[in-house]
N, C-alpha and C positions, 0 to 999 in steps of 0.2 A: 447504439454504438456512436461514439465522438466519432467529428470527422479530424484529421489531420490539423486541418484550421483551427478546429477547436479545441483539442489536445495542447497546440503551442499557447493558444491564449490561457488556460487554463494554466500550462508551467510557466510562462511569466505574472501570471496575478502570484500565484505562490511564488514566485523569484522575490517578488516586490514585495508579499508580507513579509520575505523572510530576514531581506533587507530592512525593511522597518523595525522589527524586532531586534537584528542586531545594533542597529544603531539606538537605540533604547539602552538592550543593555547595555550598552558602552558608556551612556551618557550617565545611567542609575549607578555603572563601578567608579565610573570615576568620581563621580559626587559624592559616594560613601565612602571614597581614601584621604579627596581635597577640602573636604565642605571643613571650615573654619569654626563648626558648631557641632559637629557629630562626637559621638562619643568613640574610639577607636572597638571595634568589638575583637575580642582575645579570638574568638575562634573564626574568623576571617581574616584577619590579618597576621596574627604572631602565630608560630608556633610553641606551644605552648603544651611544657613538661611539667607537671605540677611539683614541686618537693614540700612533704607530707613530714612533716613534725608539731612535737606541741610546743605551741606558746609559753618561752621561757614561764618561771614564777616571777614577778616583781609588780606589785601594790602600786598603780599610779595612782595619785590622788586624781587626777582628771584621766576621765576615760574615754581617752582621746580614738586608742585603737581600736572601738568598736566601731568610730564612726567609718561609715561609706564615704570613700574616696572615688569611684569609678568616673564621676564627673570631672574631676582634674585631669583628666588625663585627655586632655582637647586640643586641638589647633586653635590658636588665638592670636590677634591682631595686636602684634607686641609695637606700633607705631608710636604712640605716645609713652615709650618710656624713654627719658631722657637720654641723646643720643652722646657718642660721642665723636673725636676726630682722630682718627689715627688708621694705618692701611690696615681693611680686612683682611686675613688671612687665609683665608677660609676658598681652597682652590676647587679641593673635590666635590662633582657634581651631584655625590651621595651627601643627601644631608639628614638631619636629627628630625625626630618623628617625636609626638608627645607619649611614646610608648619606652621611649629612652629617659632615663631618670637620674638627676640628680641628686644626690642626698649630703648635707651640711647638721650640723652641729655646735650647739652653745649653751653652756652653763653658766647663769651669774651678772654675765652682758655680755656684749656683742660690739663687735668691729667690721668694719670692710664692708659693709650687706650690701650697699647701693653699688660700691665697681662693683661688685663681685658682678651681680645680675645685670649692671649697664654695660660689662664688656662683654659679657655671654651674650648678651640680646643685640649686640655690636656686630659679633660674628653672622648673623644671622639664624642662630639655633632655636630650635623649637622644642628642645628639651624641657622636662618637667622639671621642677625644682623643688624642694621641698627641704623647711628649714627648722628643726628640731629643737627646740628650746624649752627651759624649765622657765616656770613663772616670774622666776627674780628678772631673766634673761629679756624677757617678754616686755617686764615695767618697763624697761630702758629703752625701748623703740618707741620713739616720739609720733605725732600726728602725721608729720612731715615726710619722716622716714617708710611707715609703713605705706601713705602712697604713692611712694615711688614703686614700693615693693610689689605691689597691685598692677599699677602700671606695667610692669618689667615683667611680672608673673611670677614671684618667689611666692611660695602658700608657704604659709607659717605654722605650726602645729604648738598649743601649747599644751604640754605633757604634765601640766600640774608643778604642785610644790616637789621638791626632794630630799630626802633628810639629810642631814648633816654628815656627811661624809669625809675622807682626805681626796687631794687632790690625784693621786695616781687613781683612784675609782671614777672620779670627776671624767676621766679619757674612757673610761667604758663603757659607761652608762650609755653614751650616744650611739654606740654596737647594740645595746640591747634595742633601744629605742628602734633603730633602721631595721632591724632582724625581725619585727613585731610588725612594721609597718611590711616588709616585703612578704614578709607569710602572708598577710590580710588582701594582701591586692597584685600579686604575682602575678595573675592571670591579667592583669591590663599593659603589667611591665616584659620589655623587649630587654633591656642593658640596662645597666648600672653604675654610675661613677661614685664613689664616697671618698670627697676631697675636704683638706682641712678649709673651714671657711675664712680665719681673720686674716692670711698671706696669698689667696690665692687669684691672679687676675686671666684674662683669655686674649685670645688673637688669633685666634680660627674656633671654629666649631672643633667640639672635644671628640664628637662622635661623626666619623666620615666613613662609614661602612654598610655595608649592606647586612643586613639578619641578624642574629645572634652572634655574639663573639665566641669564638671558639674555646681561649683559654684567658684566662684571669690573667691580668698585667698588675705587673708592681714594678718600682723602680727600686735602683741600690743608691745608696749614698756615698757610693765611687772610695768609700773605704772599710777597713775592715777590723774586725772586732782586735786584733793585734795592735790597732792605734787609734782606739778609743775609748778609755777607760769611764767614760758615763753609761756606754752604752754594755760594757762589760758589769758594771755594779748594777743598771736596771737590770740584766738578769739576776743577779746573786743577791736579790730582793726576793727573789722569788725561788729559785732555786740554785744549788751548787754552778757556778762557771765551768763547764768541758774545757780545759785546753785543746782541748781537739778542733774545736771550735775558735778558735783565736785565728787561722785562714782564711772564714768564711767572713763573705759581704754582709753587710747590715743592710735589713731590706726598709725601707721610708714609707712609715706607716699613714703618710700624708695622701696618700692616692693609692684607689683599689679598681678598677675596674674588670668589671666583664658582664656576659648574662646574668640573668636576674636570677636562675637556678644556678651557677656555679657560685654567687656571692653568696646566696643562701648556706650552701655548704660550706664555702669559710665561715660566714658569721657562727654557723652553727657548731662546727669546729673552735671556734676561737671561745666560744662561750662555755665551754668544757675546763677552760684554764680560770674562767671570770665565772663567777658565780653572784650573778643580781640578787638571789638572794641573801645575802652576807655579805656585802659589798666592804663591809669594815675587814675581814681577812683580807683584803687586796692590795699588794702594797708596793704596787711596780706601774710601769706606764703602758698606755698599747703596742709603743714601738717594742718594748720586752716582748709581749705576748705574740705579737704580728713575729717576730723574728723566732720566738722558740716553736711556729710550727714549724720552718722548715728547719731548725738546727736539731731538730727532734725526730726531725722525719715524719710528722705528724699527718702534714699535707699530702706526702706519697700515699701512705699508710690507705688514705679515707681516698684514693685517686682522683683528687680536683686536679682539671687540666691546669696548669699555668706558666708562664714566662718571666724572669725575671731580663729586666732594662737598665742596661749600664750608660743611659740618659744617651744614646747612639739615634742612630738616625730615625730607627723607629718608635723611640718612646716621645709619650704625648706628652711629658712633662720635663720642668727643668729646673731648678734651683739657680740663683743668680750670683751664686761668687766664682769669680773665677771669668765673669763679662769685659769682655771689650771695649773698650769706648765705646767705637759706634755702635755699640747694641746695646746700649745703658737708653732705651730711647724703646716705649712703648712704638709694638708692631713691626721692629725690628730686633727682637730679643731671637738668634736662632740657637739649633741645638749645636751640641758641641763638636768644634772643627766639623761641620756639616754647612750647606748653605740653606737647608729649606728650616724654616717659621717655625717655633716649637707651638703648637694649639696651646699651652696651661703653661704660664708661670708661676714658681712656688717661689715664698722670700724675698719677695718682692722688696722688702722691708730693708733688705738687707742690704744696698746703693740708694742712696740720697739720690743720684742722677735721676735712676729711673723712676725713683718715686714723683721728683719733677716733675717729668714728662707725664707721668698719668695724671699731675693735677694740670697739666696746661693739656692734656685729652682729652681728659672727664671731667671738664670741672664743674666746682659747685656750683649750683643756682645762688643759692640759701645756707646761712649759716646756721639751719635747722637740721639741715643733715650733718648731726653729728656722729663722731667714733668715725670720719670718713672714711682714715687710713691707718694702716697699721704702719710703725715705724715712726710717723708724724705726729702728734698732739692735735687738737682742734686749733689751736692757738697758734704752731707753727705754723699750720696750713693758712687762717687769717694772716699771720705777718708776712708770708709769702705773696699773697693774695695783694699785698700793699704794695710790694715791688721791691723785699728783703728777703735774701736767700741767705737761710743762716748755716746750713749743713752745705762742706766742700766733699 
């Protein structure tokens, strides 16, 4: 038999192993969430719904999507990628995880790549990125450009040659690509954002939330099919125009987000209208196809959660006509009649001011980084560079 004495010493050796132990664990969790070199693991950290389909048909000449991506998907020391000046935006204490993904798109060439990823890695995001281009697209990124892109963290994927196609196919093909890539590696992805790449700049981190997003976000283009007649003929390319349809919003096929299962189920719905393989029967745009699920009912139909954003207070994104003065001025761009910072400008392109202001934010090092802006020529941006502003 212990005596008393001995009983107490015996329960504090074991207080103290047990003490040691927790403080171990603590130190091993949090080194497998923060380590800057770990690989994020799907079943420790995400939760994670598998969605189970097959891999469209479509002949890549490079066979890109066999490869293992699981290594991408890390925390990485984005410091030396070329900074720039302008106020972060980026308030909320939830920040972007490399299990949050970006996905970009280009056929042919390419414009914007460097803001694009210098004003992302500005906000402070730790988002993946990933930039889907055909080989032609690929020749045109210079020595210069891709390492910045390395720097910044854009992974580039090239998807091979592509045949010869019209341009309304040319916007879907980069759906089939993203839909190929998120079957293969769902299990590392948490969300999703598929934004157009040549218009689009940042000023907060895109993603400020915690876990999976509940429902798909899209934005409207604040008018309606009754007073747009392009966007009434991209449908009747495809199929007969409902007048019925003439009150409903046009949704902006420029940005999609949500979890990495709910995009799956649109891509996989949208590719029911797109067929990769016969790409030549195609003969409308994505914004047609993104707008005939909901004017179809297609999206109810298949039950993906989603929200449509009339660019109000809670959408991440914003189009630029219709700015202010003082918001013609990178990191002061807000959402409409609202005071807080929209995270994502779209059309950037579309105010000389602001285009300005992103080359006196971001500006070039080197005149190697070409295609820098959209809206601008390389040669504008040199004559600017010299102390001539030729756009009022």
């Amino acid at each position: 038999m212990f005596s008393l004495e001995e009983l107490e010493k015996v329960q504090l050796i074991i207080c103290c192993i047990l003490a040691i132990f927790a403080e171990i664990l603590y130190i091993m969790t949090c080194s497998s969430i923060h380590s800057k070199i770990s690989i994020l693991d799907s079943k420790s950290h995400l939760k994670f719904t598998e969605f189970k389909h097959k891999v469209p048909s479509y002949n890549y000449t490079n066979a890109w999507y066999k490869n293992q991506y699981s290594n991408y998907f890390t925390y990485r020391d984005y410091s030396k990628c070329p900074s720039c000046n302008y106020p972060n935006r980026t308030t909320s204490p939830i920040k972007s995880t490399p299990s949050d993904v970006i996905l970009v798109y280009a056929i042919k060439g390419v414009k914007n790549l460097i803001l694009f990823i210098r004003t992302l890695r500005h906000t402070g995001s730790q988002a993946s990125v990933f930039l889907f281009v055909d080989t032609e697209a690929y020749n045109t990124i210079n020595a210069e450009t891709k390492e910045v892109l390395d720097k910044c963290g854009m992974n580039i994927i090239d998807m091979g040659k592509f045949p010869e196609f019209d341009i309304f196919s040319a916007f879907s093909m980069g759906f089939v690509a993203m839909h190929n890539f998120l079957l293969s590696n769902q299990k590392y992805i948490r969300n999703v954002l598929i934004v157009d790449l040549y218009d689009i700049i940042f000023q907060s981190d895109p993603f400020t939330h915690s876990g999976h997003m509940e429902k798909l976000e899209f934005v409207s283009q604040m008018n309606f099919y009754n007073s747009s007649d392009t966007d009434r003929e991209w449908i009747s390319f495809y199929r007969d125009f409902d007048p019925k349809w003439n009150d409903s919003l046009i949704i902006n096929s420029g940005q999609l987000i949500g979890s990495c299962y709910n995009v799956l189920q649109f891509l996989d719905l949208y590719l029911e209208f797109f067929d990769p393989s016969d790409y030549y029967s195609v003969r409308t745009t994505d914004q047609a196809f993104f707008n005939l699920l909901f004017l179809t009912k297609k999206i109810d139909e298949r039950k993906i959660p989603y929200i449509i954003y009339k660019y109000d207070a809670y959408s991440r994104i914003i189009v630029t006509l219709g700015l202010e003065p003082r918001e013609r001025k990178l990191g002061y761009v807000r959402k409409y009649k609202m005071k807080e910072y929209v995270p994502i400008i779209h059309q950037y392109y579309k105010v000389p001011d602001l285009i300005y202001s992103i080359l006196d934010s971001c500006k070039r090092e080197t005149n190697r980084w070409i295609n820098y802006t959209s809206g601008f020529t390389d040669e504008d941006i040199e004559t600017y560079e010299k102390g001539i502003r030729l756009y009022i």
